[in-house]
N, C-alpha and C positions, 0 to 999 in steps of 0.2 A: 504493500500500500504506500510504503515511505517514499519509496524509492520512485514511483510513477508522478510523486506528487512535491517534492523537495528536489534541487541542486545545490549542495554545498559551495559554495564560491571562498576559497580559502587564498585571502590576497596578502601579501609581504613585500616589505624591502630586502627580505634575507641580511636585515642588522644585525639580528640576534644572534648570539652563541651558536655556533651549529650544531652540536651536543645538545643543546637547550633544546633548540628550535624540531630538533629528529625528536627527542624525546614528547615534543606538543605533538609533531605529526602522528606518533604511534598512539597517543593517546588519542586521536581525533578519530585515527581508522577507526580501531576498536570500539569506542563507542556509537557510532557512525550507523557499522553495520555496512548496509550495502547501499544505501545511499550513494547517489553520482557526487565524484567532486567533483571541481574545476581550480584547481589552481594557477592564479595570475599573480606568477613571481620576478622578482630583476635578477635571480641568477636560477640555470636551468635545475628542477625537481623533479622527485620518482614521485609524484602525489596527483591520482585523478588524469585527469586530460589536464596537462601542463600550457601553461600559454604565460612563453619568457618573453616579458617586454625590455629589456635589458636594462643595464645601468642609468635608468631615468633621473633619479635624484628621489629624494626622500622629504614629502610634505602631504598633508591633509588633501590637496587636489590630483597627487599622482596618485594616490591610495582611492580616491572615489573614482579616478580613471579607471583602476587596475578591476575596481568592481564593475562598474558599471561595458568592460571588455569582457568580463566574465559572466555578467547577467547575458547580454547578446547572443554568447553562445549556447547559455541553456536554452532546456526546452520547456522544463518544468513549469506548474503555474508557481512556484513560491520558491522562493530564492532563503538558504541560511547564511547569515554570515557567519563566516570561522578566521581569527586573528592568530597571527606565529607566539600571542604570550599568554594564548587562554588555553585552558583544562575544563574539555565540559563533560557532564556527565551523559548519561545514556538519555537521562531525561527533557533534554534541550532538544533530541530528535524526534520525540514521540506526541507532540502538538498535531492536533487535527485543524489543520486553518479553515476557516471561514470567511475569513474579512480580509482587507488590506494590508496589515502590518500588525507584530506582534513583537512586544518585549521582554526578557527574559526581569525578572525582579531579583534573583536570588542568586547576588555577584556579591563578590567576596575577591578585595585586592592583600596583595603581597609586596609591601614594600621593603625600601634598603632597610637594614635590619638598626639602621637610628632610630626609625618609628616604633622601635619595642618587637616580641617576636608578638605578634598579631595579628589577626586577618582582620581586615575593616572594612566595612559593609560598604557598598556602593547603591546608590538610588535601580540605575542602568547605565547600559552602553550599548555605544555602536556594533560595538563587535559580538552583541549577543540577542541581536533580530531577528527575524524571520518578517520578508517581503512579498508584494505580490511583484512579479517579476515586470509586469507590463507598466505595472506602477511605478519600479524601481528604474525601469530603463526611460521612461518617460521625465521624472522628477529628474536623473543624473544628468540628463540627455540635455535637457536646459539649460540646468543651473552650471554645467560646463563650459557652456556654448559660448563664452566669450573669452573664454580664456587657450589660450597653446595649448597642444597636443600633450604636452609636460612641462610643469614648472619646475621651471630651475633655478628659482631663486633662495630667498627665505626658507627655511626647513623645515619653519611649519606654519607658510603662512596662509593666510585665510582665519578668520574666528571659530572656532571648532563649532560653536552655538549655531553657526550661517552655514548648518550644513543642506546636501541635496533634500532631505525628510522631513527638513525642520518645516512644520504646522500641519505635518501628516497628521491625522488623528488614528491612535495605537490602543488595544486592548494588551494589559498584562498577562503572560501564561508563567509559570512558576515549578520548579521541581529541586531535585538535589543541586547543591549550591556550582558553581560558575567560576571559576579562579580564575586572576588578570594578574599576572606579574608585571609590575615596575620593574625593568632587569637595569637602566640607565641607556637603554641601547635602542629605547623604541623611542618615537614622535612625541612622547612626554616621558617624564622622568618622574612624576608625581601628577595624582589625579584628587578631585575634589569626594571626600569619602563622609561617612554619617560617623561623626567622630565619636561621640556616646557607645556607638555601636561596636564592636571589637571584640574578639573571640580567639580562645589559644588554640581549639578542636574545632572541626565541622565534621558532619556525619558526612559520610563517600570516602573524604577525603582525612581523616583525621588530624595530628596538632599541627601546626605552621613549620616545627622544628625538624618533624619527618618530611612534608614533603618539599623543603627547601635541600633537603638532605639528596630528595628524592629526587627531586629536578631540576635545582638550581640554587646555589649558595649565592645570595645577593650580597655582594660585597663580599 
């Protein structure tokens, strides 16, 4: 059912640790299943149908390009995002869409290990949507339209808020928690988190200190 009706579109600048970065992708498959990918990466990947746009430069508008090449190519009606610094669980794939656009709520960030060892809650993200695909290529298709094939200025310029989706209207879906690493190596370095919120354990994934162990010693 999944698989007729989702295309994972997994886009990177390949900044990340490559160890890191392999260790997301095995966890992507796996929980994945058989779901299509599409990976649009800037250097060549064994992940899905690979589509290397090569050394474009790294900001907020080559990364909605890198989507918005990879929407085009699906066929599916509903597009997942998948990012090189998330761990998602089995249950980010199992959403039966109805509507236009869908947010995952239950994100939980990893930062450098100054912020205490803690996971800290996050509202949402980009990278943990689920779109209708005619929508997504419609909205990106636009809000593109005036600018270069790849910016290669600013690193991360554009306002993150002023993105393609922004006034989409989103129904929330929810399941086992979502992890975003801060590794210093992605498009932000620190993200705005529900500071109150903060936790040493999360069920799936248990304490912060195993799976930094596990996947990544930040600093």
């Amino acid at each position: 059912m999944f698989k007729d009706s989702y295309t994972i579109i997994y886009y990177t600048g390949n900044r990340e640790n490559s160890e890191f970065e392999k260790k997301i992708v095995d966890n992507l498959k796996e929980q994945a299943g058989d779901i299509p990918i599409i990976s649009v990466s800037q250097k060549p990947m064994d992940l899905g149908k690979n589509i290397c746009v090569g050394n474009v430069g790294f900001s907020y508008l080559n990364e909605w390009r890198q989507i918005l090449i990879g929407a085009k190519e699906a066929t599916t009606p509903y597009i997942i995002f998948a990012e090189s610094d998330f761990l998602y669980p089995k249950d980010y794939f199992k959403l039966i869409p109805k509507g236009l656009m869908y947010v995952y709520d239950n994100i939980w960030i990893v930062m450098d290990k100054k912020y205490g060892d803690w996971f800290w809650r996050k509202k949402q993200s980009e990278g943990a949507q689920i779109v209708d695909r005619k929508l997504l290529i419609e909205r990106y298709t636009e809000f593109l339209a005036g600018y270069p094939m790849w910016w290669e200025g600013e690193i991360v310029i554009g306002k993150r808020g002023n993105s393609p989706l922004c006034g989409v209207a989103y129904e929330y879906f929810t399941g086992d928690p979502a992890i975003s690493f801060k590794t210093g190596d992605g498009l932000r370095t620190v993200t705005n988190v529900i500071k109150k919120d903060k936790k040493e354990k999360l069920p799936f994934w248990g304490s912060i200190k195993q799976l930094r162990q596990k996947y990544y010693e930040v600093n």
